[in-house]
C-alpha positions as CSV (number, residue, x, y, z in Angstrom):
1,X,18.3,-7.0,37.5
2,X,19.2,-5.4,34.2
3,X,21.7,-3.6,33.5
4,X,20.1,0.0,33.5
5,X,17.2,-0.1,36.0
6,X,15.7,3.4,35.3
7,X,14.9,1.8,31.8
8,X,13.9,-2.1,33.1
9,X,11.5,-0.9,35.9
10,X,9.4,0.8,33.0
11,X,9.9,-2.1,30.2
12,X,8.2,-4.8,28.9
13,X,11.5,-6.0,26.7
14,X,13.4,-7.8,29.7
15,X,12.0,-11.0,27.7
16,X,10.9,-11.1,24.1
17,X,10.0,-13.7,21.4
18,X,11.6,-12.9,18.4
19,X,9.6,-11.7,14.7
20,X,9.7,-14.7,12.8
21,X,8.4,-15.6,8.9
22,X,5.8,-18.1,8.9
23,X,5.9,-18.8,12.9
24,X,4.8,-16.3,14.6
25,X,1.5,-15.5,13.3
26,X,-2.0,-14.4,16.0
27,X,-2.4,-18.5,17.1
28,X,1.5,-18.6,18.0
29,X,1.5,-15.5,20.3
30,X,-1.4,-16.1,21.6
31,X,-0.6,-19.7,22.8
32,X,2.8,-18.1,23.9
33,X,0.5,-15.9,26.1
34,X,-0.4,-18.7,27.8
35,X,3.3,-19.5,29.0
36,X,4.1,-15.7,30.0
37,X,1.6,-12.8,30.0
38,X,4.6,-10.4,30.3
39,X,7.0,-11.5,27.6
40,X,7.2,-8.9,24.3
41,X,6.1,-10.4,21.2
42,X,6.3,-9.5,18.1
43,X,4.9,-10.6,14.8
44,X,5.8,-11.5,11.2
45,X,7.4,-9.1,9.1
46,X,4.8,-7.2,7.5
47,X,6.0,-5.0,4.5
48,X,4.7,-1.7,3.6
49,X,4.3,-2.9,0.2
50,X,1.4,-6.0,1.5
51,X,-0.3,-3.2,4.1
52,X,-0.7,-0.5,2.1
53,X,-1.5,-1.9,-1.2
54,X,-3.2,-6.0,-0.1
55,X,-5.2,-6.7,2.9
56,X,-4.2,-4.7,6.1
57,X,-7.0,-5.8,8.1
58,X,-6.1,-9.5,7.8
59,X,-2.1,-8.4,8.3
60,X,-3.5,-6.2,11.0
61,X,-5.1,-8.8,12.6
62,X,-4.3,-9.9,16.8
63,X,-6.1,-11.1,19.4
64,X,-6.5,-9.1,22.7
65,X,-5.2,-11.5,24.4
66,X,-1.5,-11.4,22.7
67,X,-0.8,-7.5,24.6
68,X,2.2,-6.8,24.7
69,X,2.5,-6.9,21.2
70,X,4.9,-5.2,18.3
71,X,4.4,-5.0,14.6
72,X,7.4,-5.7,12.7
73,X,7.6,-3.9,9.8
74,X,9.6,-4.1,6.6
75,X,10.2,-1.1,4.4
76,X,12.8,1.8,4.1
77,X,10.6,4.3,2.3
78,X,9.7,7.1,5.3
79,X,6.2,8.3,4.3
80,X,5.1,4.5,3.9
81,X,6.5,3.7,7.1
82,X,4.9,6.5,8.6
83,X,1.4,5.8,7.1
84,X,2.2,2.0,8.4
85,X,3.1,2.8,11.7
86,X,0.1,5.0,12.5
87,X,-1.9,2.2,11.3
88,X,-0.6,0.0,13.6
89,X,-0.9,2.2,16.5
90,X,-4.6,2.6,15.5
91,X,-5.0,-1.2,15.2
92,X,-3.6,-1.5,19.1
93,X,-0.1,-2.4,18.7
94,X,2.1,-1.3,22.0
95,X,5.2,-0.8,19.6
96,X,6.3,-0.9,15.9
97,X,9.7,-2.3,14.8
98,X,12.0,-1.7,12.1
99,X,13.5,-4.7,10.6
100,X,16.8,-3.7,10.0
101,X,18.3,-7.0,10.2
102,X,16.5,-10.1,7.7
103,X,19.2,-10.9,4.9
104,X,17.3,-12.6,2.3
105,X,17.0,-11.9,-1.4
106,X,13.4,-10.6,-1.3
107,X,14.0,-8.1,1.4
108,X,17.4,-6.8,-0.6
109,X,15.7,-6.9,-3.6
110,X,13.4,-4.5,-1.5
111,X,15.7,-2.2,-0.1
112,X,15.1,-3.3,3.3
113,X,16.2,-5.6,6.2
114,X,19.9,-6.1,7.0
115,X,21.4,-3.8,3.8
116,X,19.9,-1.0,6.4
117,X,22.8,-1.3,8.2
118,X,24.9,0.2,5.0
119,X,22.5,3.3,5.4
120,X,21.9,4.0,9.4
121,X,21.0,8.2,7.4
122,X,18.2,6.2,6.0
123,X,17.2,4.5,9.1
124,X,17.2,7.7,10.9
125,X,14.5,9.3,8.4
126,X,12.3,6.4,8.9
127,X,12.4,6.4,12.5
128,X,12.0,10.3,12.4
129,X,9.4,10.1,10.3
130,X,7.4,7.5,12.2
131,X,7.7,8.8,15.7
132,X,6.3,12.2,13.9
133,X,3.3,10.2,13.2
134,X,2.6,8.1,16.4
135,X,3.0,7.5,20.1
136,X,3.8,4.5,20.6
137,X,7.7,3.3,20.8
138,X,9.4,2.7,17.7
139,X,12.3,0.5,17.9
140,X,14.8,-1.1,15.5
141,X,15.9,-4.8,15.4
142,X,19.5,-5.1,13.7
143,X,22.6,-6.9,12.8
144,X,26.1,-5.8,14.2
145,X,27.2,-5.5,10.7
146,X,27.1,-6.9,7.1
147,X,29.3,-8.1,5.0
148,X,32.9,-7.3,5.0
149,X,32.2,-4.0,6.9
150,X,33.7,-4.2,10.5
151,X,31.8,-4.9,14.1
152,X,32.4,-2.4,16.6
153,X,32.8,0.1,13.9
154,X,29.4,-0.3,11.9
155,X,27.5,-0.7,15.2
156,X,28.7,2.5,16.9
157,X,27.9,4.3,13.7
158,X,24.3,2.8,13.4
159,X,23.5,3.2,16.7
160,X,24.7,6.6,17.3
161,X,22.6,8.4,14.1
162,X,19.8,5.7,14.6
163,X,19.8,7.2,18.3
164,X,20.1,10.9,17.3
165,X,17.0,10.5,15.5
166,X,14.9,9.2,18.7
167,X,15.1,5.7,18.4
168,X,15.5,4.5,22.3
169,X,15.1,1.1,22.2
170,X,17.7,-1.4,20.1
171,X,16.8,-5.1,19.6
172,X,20.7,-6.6,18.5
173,X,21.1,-9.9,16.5
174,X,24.5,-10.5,17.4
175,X,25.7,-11.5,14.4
176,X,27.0,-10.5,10.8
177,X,24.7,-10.9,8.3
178,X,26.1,-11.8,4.9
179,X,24.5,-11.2,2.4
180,X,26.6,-12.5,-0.6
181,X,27.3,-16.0,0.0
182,X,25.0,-17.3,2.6
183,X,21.5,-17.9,3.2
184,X,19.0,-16.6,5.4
185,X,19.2,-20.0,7.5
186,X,23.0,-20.1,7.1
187,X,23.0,-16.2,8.4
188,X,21.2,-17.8,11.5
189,X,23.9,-19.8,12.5
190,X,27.0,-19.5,10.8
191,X,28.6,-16.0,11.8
192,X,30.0,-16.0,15.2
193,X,28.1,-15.0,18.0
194,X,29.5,-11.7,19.8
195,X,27.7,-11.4,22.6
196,X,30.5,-8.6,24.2
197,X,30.4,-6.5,21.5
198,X,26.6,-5.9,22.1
199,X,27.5,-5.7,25.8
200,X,29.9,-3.2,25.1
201,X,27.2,-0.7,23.2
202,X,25.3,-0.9,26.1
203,X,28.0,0.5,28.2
204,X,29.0,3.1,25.5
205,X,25.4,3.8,25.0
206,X,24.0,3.2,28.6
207,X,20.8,6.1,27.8
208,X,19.7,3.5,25.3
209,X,17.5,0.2,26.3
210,X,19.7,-2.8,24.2
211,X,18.0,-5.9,23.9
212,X,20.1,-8.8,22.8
213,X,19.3,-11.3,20.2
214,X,21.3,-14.6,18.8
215,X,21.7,-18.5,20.1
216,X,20.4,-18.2,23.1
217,X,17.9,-21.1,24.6
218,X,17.4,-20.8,28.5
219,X,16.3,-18.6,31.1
220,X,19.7,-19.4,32.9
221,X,21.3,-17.8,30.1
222,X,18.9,-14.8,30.2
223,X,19.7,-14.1,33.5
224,X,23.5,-14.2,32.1
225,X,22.9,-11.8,29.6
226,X,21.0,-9.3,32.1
227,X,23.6,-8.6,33.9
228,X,24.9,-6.7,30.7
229,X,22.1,-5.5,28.7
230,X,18.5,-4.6,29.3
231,X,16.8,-7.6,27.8
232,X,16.6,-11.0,25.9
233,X,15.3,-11.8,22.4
234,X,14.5,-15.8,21.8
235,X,13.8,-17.1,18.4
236,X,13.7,-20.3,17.4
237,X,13.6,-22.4,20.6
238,X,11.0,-20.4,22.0
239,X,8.9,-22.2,19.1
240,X,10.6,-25.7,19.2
241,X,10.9,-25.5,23.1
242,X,7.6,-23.2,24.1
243,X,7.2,-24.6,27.7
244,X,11.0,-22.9,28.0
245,X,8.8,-20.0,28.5
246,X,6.9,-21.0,31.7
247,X,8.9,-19.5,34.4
248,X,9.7,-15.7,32.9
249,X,6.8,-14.3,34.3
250,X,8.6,-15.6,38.2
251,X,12.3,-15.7,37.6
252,X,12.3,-12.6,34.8
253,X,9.7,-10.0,35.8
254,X,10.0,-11.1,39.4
255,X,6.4,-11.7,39.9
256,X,4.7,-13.9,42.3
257,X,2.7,-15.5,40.4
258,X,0.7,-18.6,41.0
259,X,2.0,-22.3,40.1
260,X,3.3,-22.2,36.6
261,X,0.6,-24.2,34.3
262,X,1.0,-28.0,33.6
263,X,2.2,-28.9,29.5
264,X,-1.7,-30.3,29.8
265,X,-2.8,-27.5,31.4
266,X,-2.0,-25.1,28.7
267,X,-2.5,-28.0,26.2
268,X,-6.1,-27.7,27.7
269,X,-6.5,-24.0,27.5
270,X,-4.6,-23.8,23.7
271,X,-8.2,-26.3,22.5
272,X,-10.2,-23.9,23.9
273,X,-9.2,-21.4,22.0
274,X,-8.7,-23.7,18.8
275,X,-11.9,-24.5,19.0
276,X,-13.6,-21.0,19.3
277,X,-11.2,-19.9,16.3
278,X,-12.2,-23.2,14.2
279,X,-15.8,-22.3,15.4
280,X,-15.3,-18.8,13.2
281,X,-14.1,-20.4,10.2
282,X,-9.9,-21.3,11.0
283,X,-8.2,-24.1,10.2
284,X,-7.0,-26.9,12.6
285,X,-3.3,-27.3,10.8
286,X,-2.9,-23.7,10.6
287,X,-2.8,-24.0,14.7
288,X,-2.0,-27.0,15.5
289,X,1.7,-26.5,13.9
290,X,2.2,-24.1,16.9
291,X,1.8,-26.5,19.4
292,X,4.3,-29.6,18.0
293,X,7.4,-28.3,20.3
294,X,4.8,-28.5,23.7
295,X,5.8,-32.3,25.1
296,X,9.8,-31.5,23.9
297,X,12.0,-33.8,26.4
298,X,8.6,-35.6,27.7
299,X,7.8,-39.4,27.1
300,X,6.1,-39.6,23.7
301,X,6.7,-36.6,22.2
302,X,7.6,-37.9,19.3
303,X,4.6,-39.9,18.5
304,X,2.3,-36.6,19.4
305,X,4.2,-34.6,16.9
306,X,3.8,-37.4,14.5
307,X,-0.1,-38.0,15.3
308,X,-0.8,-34.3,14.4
309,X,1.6,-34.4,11.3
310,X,0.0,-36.6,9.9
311,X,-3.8,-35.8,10.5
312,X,-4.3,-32.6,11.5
313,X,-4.0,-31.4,7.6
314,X,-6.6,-33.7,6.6
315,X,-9.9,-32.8,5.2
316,X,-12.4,-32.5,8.2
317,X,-9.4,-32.7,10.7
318,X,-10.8,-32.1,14.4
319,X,-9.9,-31.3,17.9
320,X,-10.1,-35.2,18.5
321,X,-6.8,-35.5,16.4
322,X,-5.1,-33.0,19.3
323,X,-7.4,-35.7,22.1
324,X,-6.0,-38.0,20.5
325,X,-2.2,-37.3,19.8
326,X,-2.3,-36.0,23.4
327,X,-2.6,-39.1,24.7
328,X,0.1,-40.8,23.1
329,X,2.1,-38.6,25.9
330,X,3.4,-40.6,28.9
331,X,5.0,-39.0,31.2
């Protein structure tokens, strides 16, 4: 059980998939959704910048099945975060996020991301601003600090006027981000890990729902972590590892639900919905990619990752090239 249980009994967050560029686009939730129908996902970063001025609808764009589902949005200026936020509560997002913690150029460059942390004042106009505008929650994702500022310090501070403002609900990456000298995949693995400092804001800061973020691959650990915090943020192995995901409905929600799905199984139910989307006009390799991580630790998984590699961009690539790779599985 999580650590605050007035706040878990009412929350979706005691298992989320993190926002990431490039990976978690519509087809990735939504073949997520067939692992876990209660884990929180959230999409790309969207900036103000590409919805109000390029195509919303198509950056806008979910399937029904994906609920619950959060927009992440990048931007620090409060009237287009407002404007962005109503329209994604309009489009039928549960929640919009604040990304307050990507350290690469382009989001510097735009005055957004992690170099939020160096402003929490600014941070707490946006999320005013915003919850003036809608009803859904909005929430922050952050670092514990940047640069050379220190930990405890520059957390307290951002959470405490971040939390003045309204925000309840903080998702912590608990690591520095720096953001002269590394990269954005070096900022993903390099700083240390401090998993007790974010434990400690939730005991400093118990009104607020803290969601942890940073390293963390199993549900094992999950249950680890919710002994401290309110809930769990996975990135990256949720998407190289996705059948990881098959048990948090049962051993994180606490539901009794039916025999988890085989890796065919969802395998089975993921073409179905490949084909209806390819029947509308998608592409095969822009879902397929999703689905390379399914057979991880099973007998001829490398071959199936290989098979759809190497086919499934071609011209005329079908659902036989998933048949087919598919078989190449053994166990």
């Amino acid at each position: 059980m999580s650590a605050s249980s007035s706040i878990a009994k009412f929350s979706d967050r005691r298992f989320c998939v993190a926002p990431m560029l490039d990976w978690t686009d519509r087809h990735e939730r939504t073949f997520l959704r067939l692992l876990s129908k209660r884990a929180m996902l959230y999409t790309e970063m969207v900036t103000t910048g590409a919805l109000i001025h390029g195509d919303a609808k198509r950056y806008l764009q979910f399937n029904k099945e994906e609920h619950p589902v959060s927009l992440q949005l990048g931007g620090s200026e409060p009237k287009a975060m407002a404007l962005c936020a109503k329209m994604a509560e309009d489009e039928g997002y549960n929640e919009v996020n604040i990304n307050v913690g990507c350290p690469s150029d382009r989001v510097q460059n735009g005055a957004f991301g992690a170099c939020l942390m160096a402003e929490p004042e600014l941070v707490a106009e946006n999320v005013h601003a915003m919850q003036a505008a809608v009803d859904i929650p909005v929430t922050v994702k952050n670092r514990i600090a940047i640069d050379e500022m220190e930990e405890y310090e520059s957390l307290h501070r951002f959470l405490s006027i971040v939390s003045e403002a309204g925000c309840e609900t903080f998702l912590v990456h608990a690591r520095k981000a720096w953001l002269k000298g590394l990269s954005p995949k070096q900022n993903r693995d390099v700083p240390p890990l401090n998993y007790e400092l974010v434990y400690q804001m939730k005991r400093e800061f118990p009104h607020l729902e803290i969601i942890i973020n940073g390293g963390i691959k199993t549900l094992d650990e999950t249950e680890q972590h919710l002994e401290h915090v309110d809930g769990v943020m996975i990135g990256r192995e949720a998407y190289h590892n996705p059948y990881m995901m098959i048990d948090v409905d049962q051993r994180i929600y606490g539901e009794n639900a039916p025999p988890p799905l085989t890796r065919h199984e969802v395998l089975e139910a993921y073409i179905d919905y490949m084909q209806k989307q390819m029947a509308e006009g998608a592409n095969l390799k822009h879902m397929s990619r999703h689905i390379l991580g399914l057979f991880t630790g099973e007998a001829g998984a490398k071959a199936w990752r290989r098979h759809i590699s190497e086919n499934a961009y071609k011209a005329g690539a079908d659902i036989n090239v998933i048949k087919k790779a598919a078989s190449f599985i053994t166990s």
